[in-house]
C-alpha positions as CSV (number, residue, x, y, z in Angstrom):
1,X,17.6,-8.1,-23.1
2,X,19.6,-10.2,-25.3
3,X,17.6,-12.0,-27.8
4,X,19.0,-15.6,-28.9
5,X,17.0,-17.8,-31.1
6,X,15.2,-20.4,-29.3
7,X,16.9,-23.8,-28.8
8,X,20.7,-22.3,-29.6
9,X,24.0,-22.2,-27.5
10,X,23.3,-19.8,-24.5
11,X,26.5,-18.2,-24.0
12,X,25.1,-15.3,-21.7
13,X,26.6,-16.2,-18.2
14,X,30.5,-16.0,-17.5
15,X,30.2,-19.8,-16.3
16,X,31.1,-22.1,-19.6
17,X,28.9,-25.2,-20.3
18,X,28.3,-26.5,-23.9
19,X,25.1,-27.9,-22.7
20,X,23.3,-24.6,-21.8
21,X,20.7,-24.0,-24.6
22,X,18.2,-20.6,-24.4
23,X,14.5,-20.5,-24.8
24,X,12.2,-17.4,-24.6
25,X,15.1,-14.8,-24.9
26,X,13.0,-12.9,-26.7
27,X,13.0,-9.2,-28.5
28,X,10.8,-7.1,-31.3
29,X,12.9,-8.5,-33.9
30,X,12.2,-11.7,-32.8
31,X,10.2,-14.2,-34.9
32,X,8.1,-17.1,-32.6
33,X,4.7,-19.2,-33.2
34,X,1.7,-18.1,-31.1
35,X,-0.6,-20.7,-30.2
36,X,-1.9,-21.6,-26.5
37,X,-0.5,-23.5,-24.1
38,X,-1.8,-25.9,-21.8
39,X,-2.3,-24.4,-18.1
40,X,-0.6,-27.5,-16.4
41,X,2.5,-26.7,-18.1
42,X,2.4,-22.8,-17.2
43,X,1.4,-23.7,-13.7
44,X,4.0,-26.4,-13.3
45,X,6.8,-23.0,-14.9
46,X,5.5,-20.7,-12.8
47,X,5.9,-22.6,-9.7
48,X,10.1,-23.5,-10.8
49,X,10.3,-19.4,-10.7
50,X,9.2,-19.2,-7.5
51,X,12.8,-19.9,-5.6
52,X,15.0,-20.8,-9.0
53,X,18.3,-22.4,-8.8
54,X,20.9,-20.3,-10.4
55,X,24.8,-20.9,-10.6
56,X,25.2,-16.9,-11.6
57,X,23.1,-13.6,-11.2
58,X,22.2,-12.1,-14.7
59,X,23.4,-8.8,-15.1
60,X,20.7,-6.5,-13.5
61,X,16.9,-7.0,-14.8
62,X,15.4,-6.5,-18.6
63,X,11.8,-5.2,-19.2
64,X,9.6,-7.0,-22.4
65,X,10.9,-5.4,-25.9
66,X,7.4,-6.9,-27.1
67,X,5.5,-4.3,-25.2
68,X,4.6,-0.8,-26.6
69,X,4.1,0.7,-23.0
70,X,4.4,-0.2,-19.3
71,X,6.9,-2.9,-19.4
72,X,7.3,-5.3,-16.7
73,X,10.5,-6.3,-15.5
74,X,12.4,-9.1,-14.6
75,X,15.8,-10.2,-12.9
76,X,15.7,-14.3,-12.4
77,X,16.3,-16.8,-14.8
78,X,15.6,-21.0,-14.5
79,X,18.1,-24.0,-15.4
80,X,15.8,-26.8,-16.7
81,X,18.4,-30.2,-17.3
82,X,16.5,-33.3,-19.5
83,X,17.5,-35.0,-22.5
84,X,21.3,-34.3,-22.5
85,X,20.7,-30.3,-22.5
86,X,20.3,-28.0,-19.9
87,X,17.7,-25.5,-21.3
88,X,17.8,-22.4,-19.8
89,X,14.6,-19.5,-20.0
90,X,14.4,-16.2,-18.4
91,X,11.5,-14.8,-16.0
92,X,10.5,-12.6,-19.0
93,X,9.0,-16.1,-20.5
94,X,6.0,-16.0,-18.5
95,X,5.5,-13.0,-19.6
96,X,5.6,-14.0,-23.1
97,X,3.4,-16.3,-22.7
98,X,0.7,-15.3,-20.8
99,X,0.8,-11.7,-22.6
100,X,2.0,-12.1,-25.9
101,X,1.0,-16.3,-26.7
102,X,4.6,-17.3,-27.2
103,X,4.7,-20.9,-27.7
104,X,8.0,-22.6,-26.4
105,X,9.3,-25.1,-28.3
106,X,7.5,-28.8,-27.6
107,X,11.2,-30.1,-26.1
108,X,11.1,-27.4,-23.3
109,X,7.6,-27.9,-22.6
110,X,8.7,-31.9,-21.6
111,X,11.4,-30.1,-19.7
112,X,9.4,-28.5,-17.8
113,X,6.8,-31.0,-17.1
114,X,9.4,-33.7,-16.1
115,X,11.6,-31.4,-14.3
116,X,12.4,-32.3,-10.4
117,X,11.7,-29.9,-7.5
118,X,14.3,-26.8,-7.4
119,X,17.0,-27.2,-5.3
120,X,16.2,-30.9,-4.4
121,X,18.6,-33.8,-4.8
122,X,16.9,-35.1,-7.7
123,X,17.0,-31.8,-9.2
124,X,21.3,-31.7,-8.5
125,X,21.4,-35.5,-10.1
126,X,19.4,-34.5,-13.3
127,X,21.9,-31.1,-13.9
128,X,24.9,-33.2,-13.4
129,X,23.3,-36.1,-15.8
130,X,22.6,-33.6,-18.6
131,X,26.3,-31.7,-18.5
132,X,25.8,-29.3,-15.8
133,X,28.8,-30.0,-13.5
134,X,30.3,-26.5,-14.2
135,X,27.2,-24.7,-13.3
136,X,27.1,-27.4,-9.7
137,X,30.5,-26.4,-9.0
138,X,29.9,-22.8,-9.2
139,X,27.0,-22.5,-6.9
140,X,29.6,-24.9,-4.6
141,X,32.1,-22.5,-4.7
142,X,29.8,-19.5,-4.5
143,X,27.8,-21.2,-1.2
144,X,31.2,-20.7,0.6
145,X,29.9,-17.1,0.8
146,X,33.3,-14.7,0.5
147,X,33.2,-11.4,1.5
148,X,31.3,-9.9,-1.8
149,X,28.3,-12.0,-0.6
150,X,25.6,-11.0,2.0
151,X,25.6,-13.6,4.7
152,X,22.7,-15.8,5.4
153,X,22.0,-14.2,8.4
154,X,22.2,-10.8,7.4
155,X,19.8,-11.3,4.3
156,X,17.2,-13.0,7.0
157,X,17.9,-9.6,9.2
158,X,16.6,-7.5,5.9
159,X,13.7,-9.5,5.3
160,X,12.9,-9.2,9.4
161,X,12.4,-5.6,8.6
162,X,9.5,-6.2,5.7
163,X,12.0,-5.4,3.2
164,X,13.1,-7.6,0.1
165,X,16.2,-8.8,-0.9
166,X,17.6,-12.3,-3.4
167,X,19.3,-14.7,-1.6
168,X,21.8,-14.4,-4.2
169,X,23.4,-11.4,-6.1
170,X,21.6,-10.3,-8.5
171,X,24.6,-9.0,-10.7
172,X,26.9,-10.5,-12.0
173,X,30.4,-10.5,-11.0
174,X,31.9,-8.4,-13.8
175,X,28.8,-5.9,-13.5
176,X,30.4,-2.2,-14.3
177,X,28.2,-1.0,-11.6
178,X,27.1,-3.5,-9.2
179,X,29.3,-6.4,-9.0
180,X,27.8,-9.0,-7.1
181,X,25.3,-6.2,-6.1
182,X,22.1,-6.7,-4.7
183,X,18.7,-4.7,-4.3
184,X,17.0,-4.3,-1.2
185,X,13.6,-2.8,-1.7
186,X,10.5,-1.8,0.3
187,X,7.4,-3.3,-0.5
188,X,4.3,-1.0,-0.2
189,X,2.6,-3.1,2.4
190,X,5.5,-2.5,4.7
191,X,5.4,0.3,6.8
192,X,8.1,3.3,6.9
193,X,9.8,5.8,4.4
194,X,8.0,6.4,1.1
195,X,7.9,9.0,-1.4
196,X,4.0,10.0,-2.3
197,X,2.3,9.1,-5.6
198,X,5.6,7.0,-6.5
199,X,5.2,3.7,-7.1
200,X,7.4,1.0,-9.0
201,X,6.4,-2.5,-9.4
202,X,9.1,-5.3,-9.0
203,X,9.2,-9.5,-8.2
204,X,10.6,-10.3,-4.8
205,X,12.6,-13.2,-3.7
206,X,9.7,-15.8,-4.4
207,X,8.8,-14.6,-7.4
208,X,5.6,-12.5,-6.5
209,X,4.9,-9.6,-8.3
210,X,4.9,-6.8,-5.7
211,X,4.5,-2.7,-5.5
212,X,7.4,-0.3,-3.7
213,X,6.5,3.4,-3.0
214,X,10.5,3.9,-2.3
215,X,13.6,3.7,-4.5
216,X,15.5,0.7,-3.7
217,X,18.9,0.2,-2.6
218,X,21.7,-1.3,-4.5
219,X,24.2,-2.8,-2.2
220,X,27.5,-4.2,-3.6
221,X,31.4,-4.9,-2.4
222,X,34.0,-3.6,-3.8
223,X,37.6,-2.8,-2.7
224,X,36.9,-4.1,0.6
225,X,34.3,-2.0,1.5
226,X,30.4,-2.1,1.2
227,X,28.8,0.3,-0.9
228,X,25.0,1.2,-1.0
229,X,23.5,3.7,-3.4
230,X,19.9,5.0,-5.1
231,X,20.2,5.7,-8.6
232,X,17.2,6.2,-10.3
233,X,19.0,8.0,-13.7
234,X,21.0,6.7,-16.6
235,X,23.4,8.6,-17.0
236,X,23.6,9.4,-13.6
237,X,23.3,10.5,-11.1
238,X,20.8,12.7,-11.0
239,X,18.5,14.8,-8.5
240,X,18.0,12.9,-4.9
241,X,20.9,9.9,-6.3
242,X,23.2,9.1,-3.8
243,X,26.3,6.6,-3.0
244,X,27.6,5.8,0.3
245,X,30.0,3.5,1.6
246,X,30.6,1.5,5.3
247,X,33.2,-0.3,6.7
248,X,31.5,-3.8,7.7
249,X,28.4,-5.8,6.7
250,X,26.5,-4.3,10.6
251,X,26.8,-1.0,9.9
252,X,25.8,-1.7,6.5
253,X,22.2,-3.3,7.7
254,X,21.8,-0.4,10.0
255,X,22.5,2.3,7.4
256,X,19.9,0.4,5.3
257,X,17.4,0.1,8.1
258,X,18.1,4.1,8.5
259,X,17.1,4.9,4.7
260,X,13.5,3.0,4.9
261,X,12.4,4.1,8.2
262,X,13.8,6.6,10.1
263,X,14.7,10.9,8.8
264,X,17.8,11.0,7.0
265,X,18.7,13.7,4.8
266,X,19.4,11.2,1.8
267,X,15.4,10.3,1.9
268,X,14.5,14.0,2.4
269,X,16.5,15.2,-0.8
270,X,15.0,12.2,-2.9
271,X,11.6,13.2,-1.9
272,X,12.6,17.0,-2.7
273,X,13.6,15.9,-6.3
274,X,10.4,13.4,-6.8
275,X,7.9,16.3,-6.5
């Protein structure tokens, strides 16, 4: 992940805003107090990851450079507006905190504890009081949902089926790979294709930490057509990595529906090269 020294210019998302300051973008090399933290204030940051409002995706996820093994990962990042900044703190910070006693800095923690509801009106005033107006009118112009956006109704079909997916992309636009790409994964608890003694561990749409026993799906547009692929090596691909492509956003659900639970050769040869 990008490491930025706490309380300095964010200038990590394509959207500009000279009011977008970082905290928790942490790394090894990173120097930060440890002290404790009062559980009100975790409880009250834990609960604005649970659906965060965010004017652009974040380049696929980052795992914790503070841990020697087993890293976690995270994808989602949260937009906190007070005192004429907006500060802005990536999933990993709960992490950080809960893990590795990271203390944010005193200013975030009144942020956090006077910041409104997610995606309520107060929340929309306090962004556009504290120089967010940029950040407003990209989520305005993204909420018109173009054609390198899942619909509405098509993202409530994939969660129908048990399976997980962010409302919103969750690359960003000018990802190399993925742009505008999403991931649609299988949670363990939901029945259908899975490949045995796998397991991956990943945070779905709320925010709960959850375990998958399949490789998920990215799913992007690109040159008018919808793409879908698992690629589980970098470089890639590698054994059982596939990409496939359809020619509307239907066919697209049902080729996804297909991979999780039905036989298809694509989940055979993935399960061939996983034992």
């Amino acid at each position: 992940m990008t490491a930025i020294i706490d309380l300095s210019p964010c200038e990590y998302f394509p959207v500009p805003s000279e009011n977008l300051v970082a905290v928790g973008w942490l790394s090894k090399e990173s120097n930060f107090e440890l002290e404790s933290v009062d559980w009100t204030f975790f409880e009250k940051l834990t609960s604005l990851f649970k659906e965060p409002w965010q004017p652009v995706a974040s380049a696929g996820g980052h795992t914790c450079g503070l841990c020697q093994f087993n890293s976690p990962r995270f994808h989602s990042n949260v937009f906190i507006p007070y005192d004429g900044r907006i500060f802005v703190a990536p999933e990993g910070i709960l992490h950080y905190i809960a893990a590795h006693w990271y203390k944010p800095p005193d200013i975030f923690v009144s942020a956090v504890m006077n910041c409104p509801a997610m995606n309520s009106m107060e929340y929309k005033k306090a962004l556009l009081a504290n120089g967010g107006r940029n950040l407003v009118q990209a989520v305005a112009s993204k909420n018109l949902r173009g054609p390198m956006h899942l619909s509405l109704e098509s993202i409530d079909k994939i969660r129908a089926l048990g399976l997980d997916v962010n409302s919103e992309p969750q690359f960003a636009p000018n990802h190399s790979s993925f742009p505008n790409g999403y991931v649609v994964i299988k949670p363990t608890s939901t029945p259908g294709n899975h490949v045995p003694g796998w397991e991956g561990w990943f945070n779905d749409y709320r925010g709960i930490e959850t375990v998958t026993d399949a490789p998920g799906v990215y799913v992007w547009y690109q040159d008018a057509t919808w793409r879908y692929a698992v690629l589980n090596y970098v470089p890639g691909p590698g054994p059982g990595d596939f990409q496939r492509s359809t020619s509307n956003e239907v066919e697209l659900l049902g080729k996804i529906e297909e991979y999780f639970f039905s036989p298809n050769a694509d989940f055979e040869a993935l399960k061939l090269a996983k034992s």
